[in-house]
C-alpha positions as a Markdown table, in Angstrom:
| # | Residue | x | y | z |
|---|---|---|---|---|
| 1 | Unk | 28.4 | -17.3 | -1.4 |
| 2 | Unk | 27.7 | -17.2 | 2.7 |
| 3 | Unk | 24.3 | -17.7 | 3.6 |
| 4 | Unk | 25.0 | -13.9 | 5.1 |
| 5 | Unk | 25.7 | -12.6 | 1.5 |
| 6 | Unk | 22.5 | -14.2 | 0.4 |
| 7 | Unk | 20.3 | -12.5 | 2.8 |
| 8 | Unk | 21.6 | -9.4 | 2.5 |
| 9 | Unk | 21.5 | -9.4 | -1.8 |
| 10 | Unk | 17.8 | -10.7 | -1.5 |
| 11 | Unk | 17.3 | -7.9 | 1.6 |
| 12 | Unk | 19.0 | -5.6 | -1.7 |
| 13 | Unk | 16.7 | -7.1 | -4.3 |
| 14 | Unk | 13.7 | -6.2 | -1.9 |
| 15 | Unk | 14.1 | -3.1 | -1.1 |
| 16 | Unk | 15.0 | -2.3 | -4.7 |
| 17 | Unk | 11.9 | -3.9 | -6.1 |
| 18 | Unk | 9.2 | -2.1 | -4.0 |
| 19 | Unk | 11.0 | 1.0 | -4.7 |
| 20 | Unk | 10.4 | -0.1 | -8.6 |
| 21 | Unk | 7.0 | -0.6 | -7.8 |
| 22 | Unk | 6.4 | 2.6 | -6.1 |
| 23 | Unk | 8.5 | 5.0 | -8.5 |
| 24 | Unk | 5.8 | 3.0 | -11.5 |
| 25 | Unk | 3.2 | 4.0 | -9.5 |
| 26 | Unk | 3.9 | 7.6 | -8.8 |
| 27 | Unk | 4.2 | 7.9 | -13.0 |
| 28 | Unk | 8.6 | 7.9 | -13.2 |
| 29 | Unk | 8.7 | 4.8 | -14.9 |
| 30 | Unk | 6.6 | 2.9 | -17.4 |
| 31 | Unk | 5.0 | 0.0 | -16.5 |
| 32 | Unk | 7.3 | -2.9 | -18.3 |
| 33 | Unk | 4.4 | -4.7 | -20.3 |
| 34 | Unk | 2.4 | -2.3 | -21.3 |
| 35 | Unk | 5.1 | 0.6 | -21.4 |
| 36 | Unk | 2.3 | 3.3 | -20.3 |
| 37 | Unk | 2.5 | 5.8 | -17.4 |
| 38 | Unk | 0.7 | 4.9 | -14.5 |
| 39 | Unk | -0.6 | 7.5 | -11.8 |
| 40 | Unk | -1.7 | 5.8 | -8.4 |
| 41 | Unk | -0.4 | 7.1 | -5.8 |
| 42 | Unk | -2.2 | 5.8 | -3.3 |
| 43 | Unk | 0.0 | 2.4 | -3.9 |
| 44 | Unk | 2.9 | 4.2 | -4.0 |
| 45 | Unk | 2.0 | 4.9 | -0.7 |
| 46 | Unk | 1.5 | 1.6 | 0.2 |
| 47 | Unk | 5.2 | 0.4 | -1.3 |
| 48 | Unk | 6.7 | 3.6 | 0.9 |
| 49 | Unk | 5.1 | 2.7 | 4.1 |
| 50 | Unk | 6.1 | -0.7 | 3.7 |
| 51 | Unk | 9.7 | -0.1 | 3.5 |
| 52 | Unk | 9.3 | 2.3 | 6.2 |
| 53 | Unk | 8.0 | -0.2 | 8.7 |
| 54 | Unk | 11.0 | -2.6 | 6.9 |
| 55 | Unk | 13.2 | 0.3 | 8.7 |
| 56 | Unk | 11.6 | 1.0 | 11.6 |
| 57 | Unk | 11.2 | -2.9 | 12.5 |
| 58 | Unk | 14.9 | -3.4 | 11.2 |
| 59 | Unk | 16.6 | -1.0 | 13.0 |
| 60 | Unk | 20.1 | -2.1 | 14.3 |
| 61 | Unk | 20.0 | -5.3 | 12.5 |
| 62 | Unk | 21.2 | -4.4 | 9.4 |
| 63 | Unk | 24.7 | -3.6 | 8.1 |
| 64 | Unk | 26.0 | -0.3 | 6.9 |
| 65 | Unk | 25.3 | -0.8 | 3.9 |
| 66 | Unk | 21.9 | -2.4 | 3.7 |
| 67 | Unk | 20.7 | 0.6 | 6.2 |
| 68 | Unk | 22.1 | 3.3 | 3.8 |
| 69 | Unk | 20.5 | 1.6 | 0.7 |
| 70 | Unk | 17.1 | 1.5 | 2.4 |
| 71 | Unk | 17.9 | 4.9 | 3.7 |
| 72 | Unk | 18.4 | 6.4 | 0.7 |
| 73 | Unk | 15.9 | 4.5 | -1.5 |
| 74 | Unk | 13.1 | 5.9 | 1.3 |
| 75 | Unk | 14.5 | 9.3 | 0.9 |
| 76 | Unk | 14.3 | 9.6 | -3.0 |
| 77 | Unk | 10.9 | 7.8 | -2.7 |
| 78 | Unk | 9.5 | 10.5 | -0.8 |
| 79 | Unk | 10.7 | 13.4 | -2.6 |
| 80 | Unk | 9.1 | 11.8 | -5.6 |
| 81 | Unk | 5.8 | 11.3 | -3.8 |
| 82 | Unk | 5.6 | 15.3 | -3.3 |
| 83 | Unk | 6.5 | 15.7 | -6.5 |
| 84 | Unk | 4.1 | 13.5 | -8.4 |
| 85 | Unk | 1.5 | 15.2 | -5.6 |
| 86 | Unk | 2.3 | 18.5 | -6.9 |
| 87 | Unk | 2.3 | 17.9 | -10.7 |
| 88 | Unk | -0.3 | 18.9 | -12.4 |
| 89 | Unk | 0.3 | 16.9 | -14.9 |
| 90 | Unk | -0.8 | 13.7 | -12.7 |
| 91 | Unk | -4.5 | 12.9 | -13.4 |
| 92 | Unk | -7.0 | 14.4 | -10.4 |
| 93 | Unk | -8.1 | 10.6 | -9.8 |
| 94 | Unk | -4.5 | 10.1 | -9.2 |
| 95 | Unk | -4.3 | 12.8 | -6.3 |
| 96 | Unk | -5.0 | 11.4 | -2.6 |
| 97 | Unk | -8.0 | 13.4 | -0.9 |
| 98 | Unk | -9.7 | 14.5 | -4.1 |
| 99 | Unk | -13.0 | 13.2 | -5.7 |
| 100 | Unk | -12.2 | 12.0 | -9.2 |
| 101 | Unk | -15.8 | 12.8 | -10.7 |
| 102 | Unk | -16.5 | 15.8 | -12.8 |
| 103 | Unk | -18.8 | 18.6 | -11.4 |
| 104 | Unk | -22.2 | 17.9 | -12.9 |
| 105 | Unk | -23.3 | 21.2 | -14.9 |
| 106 | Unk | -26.1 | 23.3 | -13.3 |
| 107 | Unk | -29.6 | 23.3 | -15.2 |
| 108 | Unk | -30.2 | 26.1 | -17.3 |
| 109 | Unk | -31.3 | 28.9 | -15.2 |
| 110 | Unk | -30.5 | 27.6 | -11.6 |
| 111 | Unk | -28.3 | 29.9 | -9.9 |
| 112 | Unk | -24.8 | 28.6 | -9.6 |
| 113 | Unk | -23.9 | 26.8 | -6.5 |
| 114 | Unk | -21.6 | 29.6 | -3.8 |
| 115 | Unk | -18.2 | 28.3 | -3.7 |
| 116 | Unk | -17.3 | 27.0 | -0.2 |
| 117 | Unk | -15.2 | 29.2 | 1.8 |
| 118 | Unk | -11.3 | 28.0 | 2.4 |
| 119 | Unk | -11.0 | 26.4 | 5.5 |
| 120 | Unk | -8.2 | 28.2 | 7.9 |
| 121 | Unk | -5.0 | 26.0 | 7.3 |
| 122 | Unk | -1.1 | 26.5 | 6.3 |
| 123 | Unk | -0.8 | 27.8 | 2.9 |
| 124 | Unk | 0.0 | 26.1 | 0.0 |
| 125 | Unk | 4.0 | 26.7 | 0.2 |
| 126 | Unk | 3.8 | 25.6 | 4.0 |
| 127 | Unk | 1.7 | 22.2 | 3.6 |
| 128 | Unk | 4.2 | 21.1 | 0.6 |
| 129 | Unk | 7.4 | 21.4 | 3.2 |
| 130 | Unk | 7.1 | 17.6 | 4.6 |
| 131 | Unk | 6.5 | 14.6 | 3.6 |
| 132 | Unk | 3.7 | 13.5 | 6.2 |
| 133 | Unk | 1.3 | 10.4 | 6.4 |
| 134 | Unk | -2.6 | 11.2 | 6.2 |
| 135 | Unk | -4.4 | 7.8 | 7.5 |
């Protein structure tokens, strides 16, 4: 094997482990020790940017092939992100942006708290189109 065909398999063997990792970590695989679900997505997030930046500082050095694998790895990585977002079956501690402790009940009596009022912004349907970065 050409020290060429070594780079790129171990370029392959990269990009295809941190794509493991974040497809674990958005809850589509099991972890392989324990063989339970796991739901941070926030490290997912982490393994996408990272291959990402692997494009972005990579681009026009890699062959055809290694640019398409990356390609479409990122591409299947994201529309699993939104997915595991949107699923309510991932746990609320899981979900970027939202506090993972319970409501604490009111006292007996108190008046229950007003609900805060929506804040103007895209609707639902809009805000799920893209796949964006919030830093």
């Amino acid at each position: 094997m050409s020290p060429e065909e070594m780079r790129s398999a171990l370029f392959a063997q990269m990009v295809m482990q941190q794509s493991s990792m974040a497809m674990m970590l958005m809850g589509q695989t099991a972890h392989p020790q324990t063989g339970e679900m796991v739901h941070d997505l926030e490290a997912a997030r982490l393994f996408i940017d990272q291959l990402e930046m692997l494009a972005y500082k990579t681009k026009g050095n890699l062959t055809q092939e290694e640019t398409a694998l990356l390609q479409q790895n990122l591409m299947a990585l994201r529309m699993a992100f939104v997915a595991a977002v949107d699923s309510p079956s991932a746990p609320a501690a899981a979900r970027p942006n939202q506090s993972s402790a319970p409501p604490e009940p009111a006292p007996a009596g108190a008046p229950a708290p007003a609900e805060p009022a929506p804040a103007a912004s895209p609707t639902a349907d809009e805000s799920r189109k893209k796949f964006t970065k919030k830093y």
